[in-house]
DOMIDREN-880468 format. One record per residue (C-alpha): residue number from 1; residue in three letters; x, y, z. Coordinates in pm, whole numbers, plus 50000, padded with zeros to 5 digits. Each point is the difference from the previous one (the first is absolute). Last residue first. Example, Ala and Ser with C-alpha at 12.3 -4.5 7.8 and 13.67 -1.06 7.14 Angstrom:
<sites>
   num   residuo      xx      yy      zz
     2       SER   51367   49894   50714
     1       ALA   49863   49656   50066
</sites>
This chain:
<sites>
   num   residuo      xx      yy      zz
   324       UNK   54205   71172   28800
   323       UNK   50321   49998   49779
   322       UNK   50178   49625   50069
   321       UNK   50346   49966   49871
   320       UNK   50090   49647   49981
   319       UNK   50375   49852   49989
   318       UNK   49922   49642   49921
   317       UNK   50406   49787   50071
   316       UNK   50031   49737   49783
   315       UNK   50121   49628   49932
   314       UNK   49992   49919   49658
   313       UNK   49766   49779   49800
   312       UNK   50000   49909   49604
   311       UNK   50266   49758   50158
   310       UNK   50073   49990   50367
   309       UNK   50282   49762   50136
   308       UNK   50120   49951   50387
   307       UNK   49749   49765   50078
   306       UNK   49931   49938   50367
   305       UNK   49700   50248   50052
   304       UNK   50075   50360   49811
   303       UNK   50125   50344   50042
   302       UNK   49792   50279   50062
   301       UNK   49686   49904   49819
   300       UNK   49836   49999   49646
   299       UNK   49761   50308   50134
   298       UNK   49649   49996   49967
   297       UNK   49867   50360   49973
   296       UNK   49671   50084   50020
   295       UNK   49761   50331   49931
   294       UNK   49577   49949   50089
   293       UNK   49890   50310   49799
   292       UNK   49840   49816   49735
   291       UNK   50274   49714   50009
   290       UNK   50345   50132   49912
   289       UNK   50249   49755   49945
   288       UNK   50404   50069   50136
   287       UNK   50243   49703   50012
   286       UNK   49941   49636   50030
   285       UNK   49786   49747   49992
   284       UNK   49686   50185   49989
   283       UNK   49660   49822   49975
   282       UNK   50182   49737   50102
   281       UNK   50002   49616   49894
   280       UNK   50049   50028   49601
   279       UNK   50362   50245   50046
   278       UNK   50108   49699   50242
   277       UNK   49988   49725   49797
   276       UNK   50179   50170   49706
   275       UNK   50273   50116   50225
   274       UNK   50058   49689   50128
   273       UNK   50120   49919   49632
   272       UNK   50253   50142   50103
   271       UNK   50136   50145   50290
   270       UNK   49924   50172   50245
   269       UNK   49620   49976   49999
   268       UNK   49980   50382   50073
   267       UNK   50082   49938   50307
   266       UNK   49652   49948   50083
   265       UNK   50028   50041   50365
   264       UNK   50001   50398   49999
   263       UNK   49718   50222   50021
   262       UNK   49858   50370   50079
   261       UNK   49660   50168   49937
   260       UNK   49925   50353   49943
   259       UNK   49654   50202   49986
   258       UNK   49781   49707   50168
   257       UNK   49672   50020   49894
   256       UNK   49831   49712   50207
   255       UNK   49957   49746   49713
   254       UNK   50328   50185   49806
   253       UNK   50162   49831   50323
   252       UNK   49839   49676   50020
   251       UNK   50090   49960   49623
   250       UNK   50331   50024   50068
   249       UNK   50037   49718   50262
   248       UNK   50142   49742   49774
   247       UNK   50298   50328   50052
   246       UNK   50167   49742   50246
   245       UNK   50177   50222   50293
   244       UNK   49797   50258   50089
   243       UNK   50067   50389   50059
   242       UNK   49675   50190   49954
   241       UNK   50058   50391   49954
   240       UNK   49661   50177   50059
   239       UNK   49921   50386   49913
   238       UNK   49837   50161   50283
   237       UNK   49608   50032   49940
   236       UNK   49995   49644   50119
   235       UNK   50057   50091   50393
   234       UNK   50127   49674   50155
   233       UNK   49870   49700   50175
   232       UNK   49749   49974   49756
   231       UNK   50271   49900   49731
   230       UNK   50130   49642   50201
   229       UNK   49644   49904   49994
   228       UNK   49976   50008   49644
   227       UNK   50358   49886   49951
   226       UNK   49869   49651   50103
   225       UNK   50175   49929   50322
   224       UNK   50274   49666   50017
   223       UNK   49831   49692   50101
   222       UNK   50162   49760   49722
   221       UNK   50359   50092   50092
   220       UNK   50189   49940   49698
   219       UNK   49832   50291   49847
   218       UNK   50248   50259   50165
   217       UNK   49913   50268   50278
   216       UNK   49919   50272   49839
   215       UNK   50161   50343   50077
   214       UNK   49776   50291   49904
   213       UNK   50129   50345   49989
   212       UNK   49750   50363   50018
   211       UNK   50220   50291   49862
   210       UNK   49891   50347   50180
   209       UNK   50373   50055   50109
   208       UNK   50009   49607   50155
   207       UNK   49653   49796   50076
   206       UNK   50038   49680   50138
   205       UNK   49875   49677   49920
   204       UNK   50069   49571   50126
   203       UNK   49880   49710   49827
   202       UNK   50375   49875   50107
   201       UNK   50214   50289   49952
   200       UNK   50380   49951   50163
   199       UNK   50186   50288   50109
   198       UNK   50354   49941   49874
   197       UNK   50310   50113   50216
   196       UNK   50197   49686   49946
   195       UNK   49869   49861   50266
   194       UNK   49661   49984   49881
   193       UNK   50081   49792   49733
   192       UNK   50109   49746   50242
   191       UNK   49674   49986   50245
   190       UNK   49793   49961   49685
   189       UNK   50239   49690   49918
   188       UNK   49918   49845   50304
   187       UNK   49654   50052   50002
   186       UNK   49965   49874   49636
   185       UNK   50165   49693   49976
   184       UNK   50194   49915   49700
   183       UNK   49696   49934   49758
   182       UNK   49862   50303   50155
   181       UNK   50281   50257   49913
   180       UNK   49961   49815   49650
   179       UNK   49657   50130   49952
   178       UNK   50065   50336   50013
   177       UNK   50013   50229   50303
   176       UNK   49921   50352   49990
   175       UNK   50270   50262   49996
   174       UNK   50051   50358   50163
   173       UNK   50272   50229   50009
   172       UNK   50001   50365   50196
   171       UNK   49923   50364   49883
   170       UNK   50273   50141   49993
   169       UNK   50148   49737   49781
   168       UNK   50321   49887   50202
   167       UNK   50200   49711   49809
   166       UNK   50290   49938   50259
   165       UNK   49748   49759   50189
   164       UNK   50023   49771   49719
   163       UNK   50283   49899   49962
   162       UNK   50111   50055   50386
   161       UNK   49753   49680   50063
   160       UNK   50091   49800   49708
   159       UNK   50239   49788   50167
   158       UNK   50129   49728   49784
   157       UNK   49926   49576   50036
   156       UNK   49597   49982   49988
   155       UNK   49837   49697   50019
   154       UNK   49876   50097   50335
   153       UNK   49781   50251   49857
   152       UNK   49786   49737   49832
   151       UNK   49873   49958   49658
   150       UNK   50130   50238   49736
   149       UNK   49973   50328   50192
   148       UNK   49888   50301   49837
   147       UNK   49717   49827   49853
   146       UNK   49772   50328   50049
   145       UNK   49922   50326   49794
   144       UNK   50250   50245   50212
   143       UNK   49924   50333   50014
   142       UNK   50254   50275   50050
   141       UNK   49919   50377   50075
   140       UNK   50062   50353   49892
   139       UNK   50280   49867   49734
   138       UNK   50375   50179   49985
   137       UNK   50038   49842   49685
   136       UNK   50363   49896   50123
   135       UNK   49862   49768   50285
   134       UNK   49837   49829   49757
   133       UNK   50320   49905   49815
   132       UNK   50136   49921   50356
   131       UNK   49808   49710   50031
   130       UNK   50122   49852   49692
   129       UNK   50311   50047   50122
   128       UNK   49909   49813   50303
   127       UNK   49857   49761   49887
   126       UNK   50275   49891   49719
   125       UNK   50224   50031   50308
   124       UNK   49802   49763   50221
   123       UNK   50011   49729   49723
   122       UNK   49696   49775   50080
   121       UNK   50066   49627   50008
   120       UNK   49934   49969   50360
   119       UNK   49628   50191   49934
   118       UNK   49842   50309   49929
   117       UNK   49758   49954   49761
   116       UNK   49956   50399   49882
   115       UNK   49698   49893   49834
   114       UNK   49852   50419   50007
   113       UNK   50123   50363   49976
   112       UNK   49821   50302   49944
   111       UNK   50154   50372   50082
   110       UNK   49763   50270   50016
   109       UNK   49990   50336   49950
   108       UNK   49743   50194   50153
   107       UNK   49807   50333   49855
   106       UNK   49795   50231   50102
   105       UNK   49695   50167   49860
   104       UNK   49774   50032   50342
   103       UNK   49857   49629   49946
   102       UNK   49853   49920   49683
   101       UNK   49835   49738   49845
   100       UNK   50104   49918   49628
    99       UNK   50340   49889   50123
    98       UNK   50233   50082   49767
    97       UNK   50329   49745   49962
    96       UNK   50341   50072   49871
    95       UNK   50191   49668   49982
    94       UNK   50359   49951   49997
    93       UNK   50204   49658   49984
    92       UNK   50296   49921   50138
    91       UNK   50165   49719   49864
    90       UNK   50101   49735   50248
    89       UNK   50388   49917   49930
    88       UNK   50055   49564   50095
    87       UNK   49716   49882   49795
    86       UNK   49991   50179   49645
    85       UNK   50398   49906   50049
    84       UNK   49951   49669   50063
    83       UNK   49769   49930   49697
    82       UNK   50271   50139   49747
    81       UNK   50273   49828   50163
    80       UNK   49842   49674   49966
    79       UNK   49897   50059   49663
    78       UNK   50363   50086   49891
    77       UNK   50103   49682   50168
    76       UNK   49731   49832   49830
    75       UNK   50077   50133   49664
    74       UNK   50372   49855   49965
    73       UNK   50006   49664   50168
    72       UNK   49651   49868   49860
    71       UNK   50164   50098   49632
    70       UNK   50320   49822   50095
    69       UNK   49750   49674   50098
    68       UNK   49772   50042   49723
    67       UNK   50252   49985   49750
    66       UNK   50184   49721   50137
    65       UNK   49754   49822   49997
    64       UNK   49886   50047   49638
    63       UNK   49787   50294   49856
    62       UNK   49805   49957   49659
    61       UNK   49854   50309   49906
    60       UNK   49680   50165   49878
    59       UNK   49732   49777   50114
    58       UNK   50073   49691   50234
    57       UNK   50291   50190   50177
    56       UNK   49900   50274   50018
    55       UNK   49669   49917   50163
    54       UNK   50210   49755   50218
    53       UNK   50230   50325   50057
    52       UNK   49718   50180   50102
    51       UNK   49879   49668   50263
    50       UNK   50334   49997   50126
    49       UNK   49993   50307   50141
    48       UNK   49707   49944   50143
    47       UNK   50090   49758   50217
    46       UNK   50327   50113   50024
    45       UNK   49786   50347   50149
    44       UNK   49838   49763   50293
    43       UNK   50259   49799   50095
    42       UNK   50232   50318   50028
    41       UNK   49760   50196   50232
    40       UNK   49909   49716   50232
    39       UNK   50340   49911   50055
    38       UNK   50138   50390   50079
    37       UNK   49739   49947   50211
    36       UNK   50047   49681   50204
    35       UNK   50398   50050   50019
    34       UNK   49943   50350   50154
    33       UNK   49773   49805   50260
    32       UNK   50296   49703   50044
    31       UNK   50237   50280   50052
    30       UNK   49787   50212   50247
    29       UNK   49867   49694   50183
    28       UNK   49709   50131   50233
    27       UNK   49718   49955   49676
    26       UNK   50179   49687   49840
    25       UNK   49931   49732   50312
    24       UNK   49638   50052   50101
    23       UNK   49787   50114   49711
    22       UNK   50233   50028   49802
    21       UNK   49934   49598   49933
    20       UNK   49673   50091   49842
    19       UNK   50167   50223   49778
    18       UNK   50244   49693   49918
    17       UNK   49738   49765   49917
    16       UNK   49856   50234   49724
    15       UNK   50293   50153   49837
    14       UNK   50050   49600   49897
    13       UNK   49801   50108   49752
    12       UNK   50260   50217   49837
    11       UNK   50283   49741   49992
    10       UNK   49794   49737   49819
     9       UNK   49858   50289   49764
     8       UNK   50389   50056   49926
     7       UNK   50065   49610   49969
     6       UNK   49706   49981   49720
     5       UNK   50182   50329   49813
     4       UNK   50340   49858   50004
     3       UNK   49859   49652   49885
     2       UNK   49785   50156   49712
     1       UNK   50288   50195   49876
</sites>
């Protein structure tokens, strides 16, 4: 038991030299990239595995090799199933939101979707029924909460262009940029979002049916505008959406009374015990939090960066309906 479980810790910090690796030679190389994260996934949950049966082992009941190893066979497929199937069909969740300042009583649904990671090892069908889920809510517009690419545009293999052009909000979609667009390049891959039909926010606002929106550009970039300035270019006695990528900025926005605020990039950890780490860093990690007025969603994302797997995570869809 101890040998299996030293050799499994052997295998799961070698995660470390690989990732670096990616870096060059895994992120263009859909096998080898599929390899990486289905790798990741299993190194990390034998780990643990092993350490319940260990517990098992040393307290209730003795298990032998053999034992461990037809046990290992049975629940991890079941596990791996389990975790790819809260990955690969988004969820879509509703919200019904009232915005304590009013405009002329109307109402705007919204679809919310973030960490879309496109990338070579993206499956274009999976996106694109996905995407058609929010075409089927029949939403008034589409915002997009950043890290829709992975790293760099040219990475990726499929077309998305016609994906995402056939959803038609009638009243546009818009997405900031997250901090992996940057860690790609983020002219380029500003450029390639755009051609799918996307108009890109970056510390940008506009005013649409008496609803001010406020695209931030992402953290990553160290000059980006303080949302103070960004609010006195519009008329604050309009309610205020804020679309941003990393919801750190949360307390900016009950600072200057925003009524709703939009994230992604947490992911909701993933998997665990990410998920631990994450829920202490945010304010709001995920999902709906009311903060004296100042509403925010943080959504788990899209789909997901390289790993294939979410557990205590899904990927999800944030159908909002705004009354203002």
């Amino acid at each position: 038991m101890e040998q299996l479980f030293l050799i499994n810790l052997a295998f799961l910090l070698a995660i470390l030299p690989i990732l670096y690796i990616r870096r060059s030679f895994f992120r263009r190389n859909i096998f080898l990239g599929r390899f990486l994260g289905n790798y990741i996934f299993l190194a990390h949950y034998m780990f643990f595995l092993l350490i319940v049966l260990g517990i098992v082992n040393y307290f209730f009941y003795e298990l032998s090799e053999l034992n461990i190893l037809i046990l290992s066979l049975i629940i991890l497929p079941i596990f791996f199933i389990y975790a790819y199937n809260n990955f690969s069909k988004p969820r879509i969740i509703k919200e019904e939101i009232h915005l304590e300042k009013k405009s002329e009583n109307k109402k705007m649904r919204i679809a919310f979707i973030s960490d879309i990671h496109l990338s070579a090892l993206t499956n274009k069908k999976k996106i694109e029924s996905s995407l058609e889920q929010i075409k089927e809510q029949e939403v008034d517009i589409l915002l997009i909460g950043g890290d829709l690419i992975d790293f760099s545009c040219r990475d990726i293999k499929s077309d998305f262009t016609n994906s995402f052009r056939a959803i038609t909000p009638r009243l546009g979609i818009y997405a900031v940029v997250g901090n992996h667009e940057y860690h790609g390049g983020i002219h380029e891959n500003i450029k390639y979002i755009k051609s799918l039909g996307i108009k890109v926010m970056k510390d940008d606002v506009f005013n649409v049916e008496g609803l001010n929106i406020i695209g931030r550009d992402d953290i990553t970039n160290k000059k980006r505008k303080k949302l103070a300035y960004l609010t006195k270019k519009i008329d604050m006695d309009f309610p205020t959406v804020v679309l941003d990528h990393n919801p750190i900025s949360i307390d900016e926005a009950i600072d200057n009374k925003i009524d709703l605020q939009l994230c992604g990039h947490t992911h909701r950890g993933q998997f665990f015990p990410y998920n631990l780490i994450v829920k202490r860093m945010y304010k709001n990690y995920h999902g709906y939090k009311n903060f004296g007025g100042t509403h925010t969603v943080v959504s788990s994302g899209f789909s997901s960066w390289l790993i294939p797997y979410r557990v205590n995570s899904t990927s999800e869809i944030n159908i909002i309906d705004i009354y203002y």
